[in-house]
N, C-alpha and C positions, 0 to 999 in steps of 0.2 A: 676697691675690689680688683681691679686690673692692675696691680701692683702685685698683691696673692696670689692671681691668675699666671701673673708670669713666673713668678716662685714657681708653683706648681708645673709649670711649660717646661722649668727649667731644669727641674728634679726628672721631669717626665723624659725629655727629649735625651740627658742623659744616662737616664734608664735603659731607653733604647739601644744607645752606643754600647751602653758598658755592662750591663746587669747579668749577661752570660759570662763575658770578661772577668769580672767579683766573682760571683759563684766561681769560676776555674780556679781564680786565688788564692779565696777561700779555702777549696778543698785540696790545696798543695803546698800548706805551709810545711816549711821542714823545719823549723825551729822556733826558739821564742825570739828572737832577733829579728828573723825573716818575716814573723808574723806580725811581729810588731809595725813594720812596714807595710805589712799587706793590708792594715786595719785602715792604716794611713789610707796608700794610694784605692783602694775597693769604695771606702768613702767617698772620694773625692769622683772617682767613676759616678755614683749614682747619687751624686750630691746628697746622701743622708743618711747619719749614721744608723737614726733608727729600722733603716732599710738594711744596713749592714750587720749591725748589730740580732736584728730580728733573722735576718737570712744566715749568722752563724750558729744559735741558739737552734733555726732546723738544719744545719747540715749534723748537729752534735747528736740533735736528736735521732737524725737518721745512721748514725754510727760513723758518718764520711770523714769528720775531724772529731778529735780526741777534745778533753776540755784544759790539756795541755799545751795544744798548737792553739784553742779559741780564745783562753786569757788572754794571751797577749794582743789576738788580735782588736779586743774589746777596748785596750787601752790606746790603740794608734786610732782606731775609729771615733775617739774625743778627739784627736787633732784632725782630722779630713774633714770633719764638720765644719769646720771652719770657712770652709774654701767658699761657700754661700755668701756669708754674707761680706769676705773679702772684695768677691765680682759687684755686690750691689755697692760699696765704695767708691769702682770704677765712676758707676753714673754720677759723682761730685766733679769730673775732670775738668768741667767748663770755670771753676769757682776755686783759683789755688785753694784759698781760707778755709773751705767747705771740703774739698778733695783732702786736704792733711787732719784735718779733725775727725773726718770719715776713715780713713784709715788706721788712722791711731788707734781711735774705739775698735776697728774688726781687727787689728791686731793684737789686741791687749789680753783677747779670746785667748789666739794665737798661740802667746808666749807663757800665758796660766797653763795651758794642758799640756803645752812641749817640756815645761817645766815640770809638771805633777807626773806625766807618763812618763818620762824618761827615769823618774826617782821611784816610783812604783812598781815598775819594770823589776829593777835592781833588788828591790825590798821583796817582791814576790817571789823571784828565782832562789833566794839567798833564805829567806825566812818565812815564806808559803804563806804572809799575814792575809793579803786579799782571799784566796783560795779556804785558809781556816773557817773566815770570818762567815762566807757566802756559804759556807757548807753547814755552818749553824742555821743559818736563816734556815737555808732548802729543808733540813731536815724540822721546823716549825712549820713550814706553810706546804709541803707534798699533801698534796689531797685536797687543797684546799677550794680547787676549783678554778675557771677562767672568771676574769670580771671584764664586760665590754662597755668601753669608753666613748661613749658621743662626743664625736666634733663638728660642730656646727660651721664652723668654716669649711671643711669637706663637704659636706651637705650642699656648702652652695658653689665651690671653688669646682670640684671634681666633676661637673657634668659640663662646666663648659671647658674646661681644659680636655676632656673627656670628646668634646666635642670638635674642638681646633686639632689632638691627633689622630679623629677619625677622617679629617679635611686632607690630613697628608700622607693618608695609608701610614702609616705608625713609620715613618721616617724620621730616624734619632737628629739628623743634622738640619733638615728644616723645621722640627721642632724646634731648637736650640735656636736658630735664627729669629723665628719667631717670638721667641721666647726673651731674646737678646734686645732688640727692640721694644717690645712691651715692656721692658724692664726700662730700658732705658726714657722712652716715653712718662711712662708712669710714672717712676721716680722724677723725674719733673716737674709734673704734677701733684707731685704727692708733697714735693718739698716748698714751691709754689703755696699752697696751699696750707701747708704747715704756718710758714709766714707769715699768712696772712691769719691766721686763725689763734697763733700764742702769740698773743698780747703779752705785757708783764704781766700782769692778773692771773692768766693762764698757766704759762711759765712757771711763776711761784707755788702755783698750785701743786704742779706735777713735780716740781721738785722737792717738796713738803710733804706728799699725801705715797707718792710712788715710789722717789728717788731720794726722802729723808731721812733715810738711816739703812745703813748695809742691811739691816734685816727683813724692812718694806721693800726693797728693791730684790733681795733675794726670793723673799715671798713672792712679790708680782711675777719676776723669771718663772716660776719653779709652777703657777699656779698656771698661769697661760699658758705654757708649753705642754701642763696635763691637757689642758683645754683642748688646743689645737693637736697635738700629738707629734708636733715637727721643730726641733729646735731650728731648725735651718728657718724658719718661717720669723719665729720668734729673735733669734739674734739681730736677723734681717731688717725687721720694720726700725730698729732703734737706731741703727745706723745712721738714718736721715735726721731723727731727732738730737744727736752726736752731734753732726756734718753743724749743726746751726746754731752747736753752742750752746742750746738749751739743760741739755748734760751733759758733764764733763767724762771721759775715761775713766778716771778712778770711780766716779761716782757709778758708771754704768759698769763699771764689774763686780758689783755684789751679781747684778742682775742678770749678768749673762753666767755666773755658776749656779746662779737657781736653775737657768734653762737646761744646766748640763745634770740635774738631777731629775729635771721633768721629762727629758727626754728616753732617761737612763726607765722608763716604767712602760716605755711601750715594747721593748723587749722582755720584762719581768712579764707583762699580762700575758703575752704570746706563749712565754716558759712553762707560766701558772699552767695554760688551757693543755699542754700539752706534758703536764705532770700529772695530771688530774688524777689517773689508773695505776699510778705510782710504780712507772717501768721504768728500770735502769736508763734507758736514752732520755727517757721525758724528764726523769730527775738531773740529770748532768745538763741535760739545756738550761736546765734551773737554778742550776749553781752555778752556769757561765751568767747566764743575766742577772742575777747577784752581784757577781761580781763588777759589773759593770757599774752597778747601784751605789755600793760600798767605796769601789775607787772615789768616784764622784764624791762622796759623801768626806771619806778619810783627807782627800785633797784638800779640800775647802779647811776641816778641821787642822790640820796639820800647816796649810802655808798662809791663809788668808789670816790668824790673828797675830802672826808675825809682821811687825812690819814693815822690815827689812823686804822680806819675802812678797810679802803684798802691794809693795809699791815697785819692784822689780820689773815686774810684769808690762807697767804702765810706761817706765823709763827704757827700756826695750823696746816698747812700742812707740815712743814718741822720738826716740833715737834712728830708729827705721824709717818710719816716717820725711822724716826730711832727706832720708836718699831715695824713697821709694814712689815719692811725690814731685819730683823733678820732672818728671813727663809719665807719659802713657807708658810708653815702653818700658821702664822701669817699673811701673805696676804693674804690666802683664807680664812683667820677667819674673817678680816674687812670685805672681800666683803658681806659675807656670815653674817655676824653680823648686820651690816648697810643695806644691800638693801631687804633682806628678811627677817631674823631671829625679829628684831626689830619692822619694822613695822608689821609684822604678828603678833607679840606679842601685838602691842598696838592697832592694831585693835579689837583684840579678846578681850581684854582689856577696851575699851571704847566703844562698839558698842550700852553697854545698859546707861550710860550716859544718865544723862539730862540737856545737858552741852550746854551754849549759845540759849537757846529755846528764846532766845529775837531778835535772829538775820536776819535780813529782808533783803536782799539785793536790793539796789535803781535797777528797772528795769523800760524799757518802758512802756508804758499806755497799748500798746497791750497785754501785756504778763503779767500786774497786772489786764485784766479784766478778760483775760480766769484763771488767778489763782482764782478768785473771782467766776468765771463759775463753776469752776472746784470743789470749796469748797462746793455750791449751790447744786450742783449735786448730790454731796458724801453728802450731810445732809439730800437732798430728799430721795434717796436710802435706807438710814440706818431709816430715818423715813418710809418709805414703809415696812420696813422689821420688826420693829418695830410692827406698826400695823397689819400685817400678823402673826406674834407671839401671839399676842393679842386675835384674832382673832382666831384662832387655839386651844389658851388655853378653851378659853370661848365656843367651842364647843364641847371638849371634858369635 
Protein backbone atom coordinates (compact mmCIF):
# COMPACT_ATOMS: atom_id res chain seq x y z
CA UNK A 1 0.00 0.00 0.00
CA UNK A 2 2.75 2.47 0.49
CA UNK A 3 4.27 1.68 -2.81
CA UNK A 4 0.56 3.05 -4.49
CA UNK A 5 0.77 5.69 -1.85
CA UNK A 6 3.76 7.01 -3.26
CA UNK A 7 2.50 6.47 -6.94
CA UNK A 8 -0.20 8.66 -5.95
CA UNK A 9 2.36 11.36 -3.91
CA UNK A 10 3.94 11.31 -7.04
CA UNK A 11 1.17 12.08 -9.63
CA UNK A 12 -0.01 14.52 -6.91
CA UNK A 13 3.14 16.58 -6.03
CA UNK A 14 3.58 16.95 -9.82
CA UNK A 15 0.35 18.01 -10.31
CA UNK A 16 0.93 20.72 -8.23
CA UNK A 17 4.11 21.83 -10.24
CA UNK A 18 2.82 21.43 -13.46
CA UNK A 19 -1.13 21.18 -13.87
CA UNK A 20 -1.57 24.98 -14.74
CA UNK A 21 1.60 24.58 -16.83
CA UNK A 22 -0.46 21.57 -19.15
CA UNK A 23 -3.52 23.28 -19.32
CA UNK A 24 -1.41 26.63 -20.85
CA UNK A 25 -0.04 23.89 -23.27
CA UNK A 26 -2.77 22.49 -23.99
CA UNK A 27 -4.53 25.42 -24.91
CA UNK A 28 -1.71 26.79 -27.32
CA UNK A 29 -0.99 24.22 -29.55
CA UNK A 30 -0.19 25.64 -33.06
CA UNK A 31 0.08 22.63 -35.00
CA UNK A 32 -0.17 18.89 -35.32
CA UNK A 33 3.69 18.65 -34.77
CA UNK A 34 3.82 21.00 -31.93
CA UNK A 35 0.97 19.21 -30.33
CA UNK A 36 2.29 16.13 -30.83
CA UNK A 37 4.93 17.17 -28.29
CA UNK A 38 2.74 19.09 -25.97
CA UNK A 39 0.80 15.56 -25.38
CA UNK A 40 4.52 14.31 -24.75
CA UNK A 41 6.00 16.95 -22.36
CA UNK A 42 1.92 17.91 -20.34
CA UNK A 43 2.04 14.18 -19.62
CA UNK A 44 5.13 13.89 -18.12
CA UNK A 45 4.17 17.32 -16.06
CA UNK A 46 1.52 15.69 -14.31
CA UNK A 47 2.67 12.15 -14.52
CA UNK A 48 -0.66 10.88 -16.32
CA UNK A 49 -1.98 10.61 -19.35
CA UNK A 50 -5.33 9.91 -18.17
CA UNK A 51 -5.03 13.35 -16.43
CA UNK A 52 -3.87 14.74 -19.83
CA UNK A 53 -5.87 13.22 -21.91
CA UNK A 54 -9.29 13.80 -19.80
CA UNK A 55 -7.93 17.66 -19.24
CA UNK A 56 -7.91 17.90 -23.25
CA UNK A 57 -11.31 16.10 -24.09
CA UNK A 58 -12.52 19.48 -21.60
CA UNK A 59 -10.64 22.15 -23.06
CA UNK A 60 -12.30 20.73 -26.68
CA UNK A 61 -15.39 20.63 -24.88
CA UNK A 62 -15.06 24.12 -23.65
CA UNK A 63 -14.33 25.36 -27.39
CA UNK A 64 -10.42 26.36 -26.17
CA UNK A 65 -8.78 23.67 -28.64
CA UNK A 66 -10.13 22.45 -31.76
CA UNK A 67 -10.11 18.43 -32.23
CA UNK A 68 -7.51 19.30 -34.81
CA UNK A 69 -4.66 20.75 -32.39
CA UNK A 70 -6.24 17.69 -29.64
CA UNK A 71 -5.58 14.49 -31.90
CA UNK A 72 -2.40 14.77 -31.90
CA UNK A 73 -1.97 15.80 -28.64
CA UNK A 74 -3.68 12.38 -27.56
CA UNK A 75 -1.00 10.48 -29.33
CA UNK A 76 2.33 12.17 -27.59
CA UNK A 77 0.32 11.74 -24.26
CA UNK A 78 0.84 7.55 -24.92
CA UNK A 79 4.54 8.25 -24.83
CA UNK A 80 4.67 10.84 -21.55
CA UNK A 81 2.95 8.07 -19.72
CA UNK A 82 5.77 6.37 -19.70
CA UNK A 83 7.94 8.64 -17.77
CA UNK A 84 6.17 6.75 -14.20
CA UNK A 85 7.22 3.82 -14.42
CA UNK A 86 10.75 4.71 -16.00
CA UNK A 87 11.55 6.72 -12.24
CA UNK A 88 10.16 3.56 -10.31
CA UNK A 89 13.19 1.49 -12.40
CA UNK A 90 15.50 4.02 -10.84
CA UNK A 91 14.68 2.34 -7.31
CA UNK A 92 16.71 -1.24 -8.91
CA UNK A 93 20.11 1.13 -8.78
CA UNK A 94 21.54 -0.66 -5.70
CA UNK A 95 21.41 -4.37 -7.92
CA UNK A 96 23.26 -3.92 -11.59
CA UNK A 97 21.05 -7.34 -12.67
CA UNK A 98 17.88 -5.89 -11.28
CA UNK A 99 18.52 -1.95 -12.37
CA UNK A 100 19.04 -3.44 -16.31
CA UNK A 101 16.06 -5.80 -16.38
CA UNK A 102 13.95 -2.97 -14.77
CA UNK A 103 14.66 -0.73 -17.23
CA UNK A 104 14.46 -2.81 -20.19
CA UNK A 105 10.87 -3.76 -19.22
CA UNK A 106 9.92 0.41 -18.66
CA UNK A 107 11.37 0.90 -21.86
CA UNK A 108 10.14 -1.52 -23.97
CA UNK A 109 6.62 0.76 -23.20
CA UNK A 110 8.97 3.41 -24.35
CA UNK A 111 9.87 2.42 -27.72
CA UNK A 112 5.97 0.47 -28.73
CA UNK A 113 4.28 4.05 -28.50
CA UNK A 114 7.37 6.24 -30.01
CA UNK A 115 7.04 3.69 -32.59
CA UNK A 116 3.11 3.51 -33.11
CA UNK A 117 2.70 7.66 -32.42
CA UNK A 118 5.15 8.74 -34.70
CA UNK A 119 3.43 6.24 -37.63
CA UNK A 120 -0.06 7.35 -36.76
CA UNK A 121 0.68 10.81 -36.65
CA UNK A 122 1.72 10.50 -40.37
CA UNK A 123 -1.21 8.10 -41.31
CA UNK A 124 -3.77 10.68 -39.62
CA UNK A 125 -2.50 13.89 -41.28
CA UNK A 126 -2.20 12.27 -44.62
CA UNK A 127 -5.42 9.86 -44.62
CA UNK A 128 -7.56 11.22 -41.55
CA UNK A 129 -7.99 7.11 -40.66
CA UNK A 130 -7.97 7.70 -36.78
CA UNK A 131 -10.21 10.81 -36.83
CA UNK A 132 -12.87 8.67 -39.58
CA UNK A 133 -12.73 5.83 -37.42
CA UNK A 134 -13.63 7.77 -33.75
CA UNK A 135 -16.25 9.79 -35.59
CA UNK A 136 -18.11 6.47 -36.48
CA UNK A 137 -18.12 5.47 -32.88
CA UNK A 138 -19.19 9.09 -31.44
CA UNK A 139 -21.85 9.27 -33.85
CA UNK A 140 -23.22 5.44 -32.10
CA UNK A 141 -22.74 6.15 -28.50
CA UNK A 142 -23.95 10.45 -28.41
CA UNK A 143 -26.55 10.26 -26.07
CA UNK A 144 -25.57 7.62 -24.57
CA UNK A 145 -24.91 8.73 -21.15
CA UNK A 146 -21.89 8.78 -18.49
CA UNK A 147 -21.00 5.49 -16.84
CA UNK A 148 -18.97 5.88 -13.35
CA UNK A 149 -16.24 3.42 -12.61
CA UNK A 150 -15.32 2.31 -8.96
CA UNK A 151 -11.75 2.03 -7.93
CA UNK A 152 -11.12 0.56 -5.06
CA UNK A 153 -7.59 1.45 -4.82
CA UNK A 154 -8.68 5.28 -4.78
CA UNK A 155 -11.07 4.58 -2.01
CA UNK A 156 -8.15 3.71 -0.03
CA UNK A 157 -4.85 5.26 -1.63
CA UNK A 158 -6.54 8.86 -2.07
CA UNK A 159 -7.36 9.85 1.66
CA UNK A 160 -4.03 9.27 2.93
CA UNK A 161 -2.06 10.82 0.05
CA UNK A 162 -5.02 13.29 0.47
CA UNK A 163 -3.79 13.56 3.72
CA UNK A 164 0.35 13.70 3.53
CA UNK A 165 -0.67 17.13 0.97
CA UNK A 166 -2.73 18.56 3.39
CA UNK A 167 0.59 18.12 5.98
CA UNK A 168 2.51 20.40 3.39
CA UNK A 169 -0.07 23.01 2.39
CA UNK A 170 -0.30 21.60 -1.32
CA UNK A 171 3.49 22.28 -1.87
CA UNK A 172 4.26 20.50 -5.40
CA UNK A 173 8.15 20.10 -4.47
CA UNK A 174 7.88 18.58 -1.05
CA UNK A 175 5.30 16.46 -2.11
CA UNK A 176 7.61 15.04 -4.85
CA UNK A 177 10.30 14.60 -2.08
CA UNK A 178 8.12 12.89 -0.06
CA UNK A 179 6.91 11.10 -2.55
CA UNK A 180 10.57 10.24 -3.98
CA UNK A 181 11.37 8.45 -0.82
CA UNK A 182 8.39 6.41 -0.09
CA UNK A 183 8.97 5.27 -3.41
CA UNK A 184 12.14 4.48 -2.91
CA UNK A 185 11.64 2.87 0.51
CA UNK A 186 8.79 0.93 -0.52
CA UNK A 187 10.05 -0.38 -3.54
CA UNK A 188 12.57 -2.12 -1.27
CA UNK A 189 10.19 -3.54 0.33
CA UNK A 190 8.12 -4.51 -2.04
CA UNK A 191 10.86 -6.33 -3.93
CA UNK A 192 12.31 -7.79 -0.73
CA UNK A 193 9.23 -9.24 -0.28
CA UNK A 194 8.58 -10.20 -3.75
CA UNK A 195 11.61 -12.76 -3.17
CA UNK A 196 10.65 -14.00 -0.67
CA UNK A 197 7.17 -14.74 -1.50
CA UNK A 198 7.62 -16.41 -5.54
CA UNK A 199 8.94 -19.36 -4.93
CA UNK A 200 9.27 -21.60 -8.25
CA UNK A 201 5.62 -22.86 -7.45
CA UNK A 202 4.53 -19.30 -7.52
CA UNK A 203 6.56 -17.96 -10.42
CA UNK A 204 5.20 -20.77 -12.57
CA UNK A 205 1.87 -19.90 -11.68
CA UNK A 206 1.94 -16.22 -12.75
CA UNK A 207 3.69 -16.90 -15.68
CA UNK A 208 1.06 -19.60 -16.78
CA UNK A 209 -2.13 -18.27 -15.48
CA UNK A 210 -1.15 -14.10 -16.09
CA UNK A 211 1.78 -13.94 -18.48
CA UNK A 212 0.92 -17.26 -20.60
CA UNK A 213 0.02 -16.05 -23.74
CA UNK A 214 0.10 -12.48 -25.29
CA UNK A 215 -3.75 -12.51 -24.80
CA UNK A 216 -3.89 -13.41 -20.79
CA UNK A 217 -1.25 -10.88 -20.29
CA UNK A 218 -3.05 -8.35 -22.46
CA UNK A 219 -6.27 -9.11 -20.72
CA UNK A 220 -4.81 -8.84 -17.09
CA UNK A 221 -3.18 -5.05 -18.47
CA UNK A 222 -6.39 -3.98 -20.01
CA UNK A 223 -8.61 -5.18 -17.06
CA UNK A 224 -6.66 -3.72 -13.95
CA UNK A 225 -6.04 -0.57 -15.49
CA UNK A 226 -10.10 -0.36 -15.87
CA UNK A 227 -9.97 -1.43 -12.33
CA UNK A 228 -7.70 1.04 -10.93
CA UNK A 229 -8.20 3.97 -13.67
CA UNK A 230 -4.38 4.82 -13.81
CA UNK A 231 -2.01 3.22 -16.27
CA UNK A 232 0.93 4.90 -14.62
CA UNK A 233 -0.02 2.68 -11.49
CA UNK A 234 -0.47 -0.40 -13.48
CA UNK A 235 2.79 -0.31 -15.66
CA UNK A 236 4.41 0.62 -12.47
CA UNK A 237 3.84 -2.36 -10.05
CA UNK A 238 5.27 -4.75 -12.79
CA UNK A 239 8.39 -3.40 -13.06
CA UNK A 240 9.74 -4.90 -9.84
CA UNK A 241 8.24 -8.26 -10.89
CA UNK A 242 10.69 -7.56 -14.56
CA UNK A 243 13.61 -6.15 -12.13
CA UNK A 244 13.64 -10.20 -10.74
CA UNK A 245 13.35 -12.01 -13.61
CA UNK A 246 10.14 -13.50 -12.96
CA UNK A 247 8.84 -11.92 -16.47
CA UNK A 248 10.81 -11.29 -19.20
CA UNK A 249 10.25 -7.88 -21.64
CA UNK A 250 8.90 -9.53 -24.42
CA UNK A 251 6.57 -11.34 -22.16
CA UNK A 252 5.40 -8.21 -20.28
CA UNK A 253 4.45 -6.28 -23.47
CA UNK A 254 1.32 -7.86 -24.28
CA UNK A 255 0.52 -6.53 -20.88
CA UNK A 256 1.55 -3.19 -20.87
CA UNK A 257 -0.61 -2.50 -24.40
CA UNK A 258 -3.56 -3.78 -22.53
CA UNK A 259 -2.82 -0.95 -19.84
CA UNK A 260 -2.62 1.38 -22.90
CA UNK A 261 -6.22 0.61 -23.91
CA UNK A 262 -7.50 0.54 -20.23
CA UNK A 263 -6.33 3.64 -19.72
CA UNK A 264 -7.51 5.07 -23.15
CA UNK A 265 -11.65 4.61 -21.18
CA UNK A 266 -11.09 7.13 -18.54
CA UNK A 267 -11.02 9.75 -21.00
CA UNK A 268 -14.09 8.07 -23.21
CA UNK A 269 -16.24 7.91 -19.83
CA UNK A 270 -15.42 11.72 -18.95
CA UNK A 271 -16.41 12.38 -23.06
CA UNK A 272 -19.50 10.12 -22.75
CA UNK A 273 -20.81 12.20 -19.48
CA UNK A 274 -20.26 15.33 -21.32
CA UNK A 275 -21.91 14.35 -24.69
CA UNK A 276 -24.97 13.22 -22.99
CA UNK A 277 -27.27 16.64 -24.38
CA UNK A 278 -25.66 16.08 -27.58
CA UNK A 279 -23.91 19.68 -28.08
CA UNK A 280 -21.45 20.20 -30.66
CA UNK A 281 -18.47 20.68 -27.82
CA UNK A 282 -19.58 17.67 -25.87
CA UNK A 283 -19.56 15.62 -29.08
CA UNK A 284 -15.90 16.64 -30.42
CA UNK A 285 -14.57 15.83 -26.76
CA UNK A 286 -16.06 12.60 -27.82
CA UNK A 287 -14.33 11.94 -30.90
CA UNK A 288 -11.10 13.20 -29.44
CA UNK A 289 -11.32 10.33 -26.70
CA UNK A 290 -12.14 8.02 -29.40
CA UNK A 291 -9.49 8.54 -30.87
CA UNK A 292 -7.24 8.02 -28.25
CA UNK A 293 -9.11 4.46 -27.88
CA UNK A 294 -8.77 3.57 -31.55
CA UNK A 295 -4.94 4.62 -31.80
CA UNK A 296 -4.46 2.32 -28.88
CA UNK A 297 -6.42 -0.43 -30.39
CA UNK A 298 -5.15 0.09 -34.50
CA UNK A 299 -1.29 0.01 -32.88
CA UNK A 300 -1.57 -3.19 -31.24
CA UNK A 301 -3.47 -4.60 -34.43
CA UNK A 302 -1.13 -3.33 -37.02
CA UNK A 303 2.52 -3.81 -35.18
CA UNK A 304 2.29 -6.27 -32.49
CA UNK A 305 1.38 -9.65 -34.90
CA UNK A 306 4.40 -8.60 -36.82
CA UNK A 307 7.13 -9.87 -35.77
CA UNK A 308 9.71 -7.94 -37.00
CA UNK A 309 7.75 -5.05 -35.56
CA UNK A 310 7.09 -6.65 -32.21
CA UNK A 311 10.33 -7.66 -31.25
CA UNK A 312 11.87 -4.18 -32.22
CA UNK A 313 10.52 -2.61 -29.39
CA UNK A 314 12.22 -5.22 -26.93
CA UNK A 315 15.74 -4.89 -28.82
CA UNK A 316 15.71 -1.11 -28.50
CA UNK A 317 15.10 -1.41 -25.28
CA UNK A 318 17.52 -3.85 -24.16
CA UNK A 319 20.24 -1.99 -26.60
CA UNK A 320 19.60 1.19 -24.32
CA UNK A 321 19.74 -0.50 -21.53
CA UNK A 322 23.18 -1.28 -21.26
CA UNK A 323 24.06 2.50 -21.98
CA UNK A 324 21.46 3.69 -19.74
CA UNK A 325 22.36 1.36 -16.83
CA UNK A 326 26.10 2.35 -16.51
CA UNK A 327 25.27 4.62 -13.45
CA UNK A 328 22.67 6.89 -12.13
CA UNK A 329 23.41 9.65 -14.07
CA UNK A 330 22.89 8.25 -17.25
CA UNK A 331 19.43 7.13 -16.02
CA UNK A 332 18.42 10.34 -14.87
CA UNK A 333 19.89 11.77 -18.16
CA UNK A 334 17.25 9.56 -20.40
CA UNK A 335 14.38 10.45 -18.21
CA UNK A 336 15.35 13.88 -18.15
CA UNK A 337 16.49 13.90 -22.01
CA UNK A 338 13.19 12.08 -23.43
CA UNK A 339 10.21 13.11 -21.32
CA UNK A 340 11.11 16.84 -20.74
CA UNK A 341 14.32 18.15 -22.22
CA UNK A 342 13.33 16.92 -25.90
CA UNK A 343 9.93 17.62 -26.18
CA UNK A 344 10.30 21.10 -24.58
CA UNK A 345 12.86 21.65 -27.14
CA UNK A 346 10.80 20.68 -30.03
CA UNK A 347 8.05 22.48 -29.06
CA UNK A 348 9.81 25.81 -28.73
CA UNK A 349 11.11 24.57 -32.00
CA UNK A 350 8.04 24.22 -34.12
CA UNK A 351 5.42 26.31 -32.55
CA UNK A 352 5.85 28.87 -35.36
CA UNK A 353 5.77 26.13 -38.21
CA UNK A 354 3.34 26.13 -40.97
CA UNK A 355 3.57 22.55 -41.00
CA UNK A 356 0.36 20.20 -42.32
CA UNK A 357 -2.09 23.51 -42.67
CA UNK A 358 -3.94 20.94 -45.11
CA UNK A 359 -4.95 18.87 -42.15
CA UNK A 360 -8.83 18.43 -41.55
CA UNK A 361 -9.74 15.92 -39.37
CA UNK A 362 -13.09 13.77 -40.44
CA UNK A 363 -15.57 15.05 -37.41
CA UNK A 364 -19.36 14.78 -37.01
CA UNK A 365 -21.93 17.07 -38.81
CA UNK A 366 -22.42 18.71 -35.32
CA UNK A 367 -19.17 19.86 -34.63
CA UNK A 368 -18.16 20.79 -38.61
CA UNK A 369 -21.30 23.38 -38.38
CA UNK A 370 -20.47 24.99 -35.19
CA UNK A 371 -16.76 25.02 -36.75
CA UNK A 372 -18.40 26.71 -39.73
CA UNK A 373 -20.46 29.07 -37.01
CA UNK A 374 -17.57 29.54 -35.33
CA UNK A 375 -15.35 30.74 -38.48
CA UNK A 376 -18.68 33.09 -39.54
CA UNK A 377 -18.51 34.64 -36.42
CA UNK A 378 -14.74 35.35 -36.21
CA UNK A 379 -15.11 36.98 -40.10
CA UNK A 380 -18.13 39.18 -38.74
CA UNK A 381 -16.13 40.46 -35.92
CA UNK A 382 -12.86 41.32 -37.67
CA UNK A 383 -15.09 42.81 -40.46
CA UNK A 384 -17.01 44.94 -37.63
CA UNK A 385 -13.69 45.96 -36.47
CA UNK A 386 -12.49 46.69 -39.68
CA UNK A 387 -15.14 49.07 -40.48
CA UNK A 388 -14.82 50.85 -37.02
CA UNK A 389 -11.13 51.44 -37.99
CA UNK A 390 -12.36 53.06 -41.04
CA UNK A 391 -14.47 54.94 -39.62
CA UNK A 392 -12.32 56.41 -36.91
CA UNK A 393 -9.65 57.11 -39.54
CA UNK A 394 -12.15 59.12 -41.65
CA UNK A 395 -13.19 61.26 -38.82
CA UNK A 396 -10.22 62.27 -37.77
Amino acid sequence: MLFFTSLDLLGEGFDLLGDDAAEALLASTANPITGFFTGILATTLVQSSSTTTSLTVALVAAGTITPQAAIPVMLGANIGTNVTNTIVALGHFHNKEEFKRAFTGSMVLDFFNIIAAILFLVIEIFTRFLSWSATGLTNVLVGVGAIDLFSPLDYIVDPIAGFIVGLTQETGWIVLIIAFALLYFSLRGLVKALKAILNEDLQEKVKKYLFGSWWQAMLFGLVITVAVQSSSITTSVIVPIIALGVVLAMQALPYFLGTNIGTSTTALIAAMSLATDGSPEGVASLTVAWVHMVFDIYSIILLYPIKYTRKLPVWLAEKSADFVTAGRVAAIGYIALIFYALPFGAIWLTQDWEVATFYEPVVPQEVEQLEQETQASDGAQAQDAASENENSSDTE
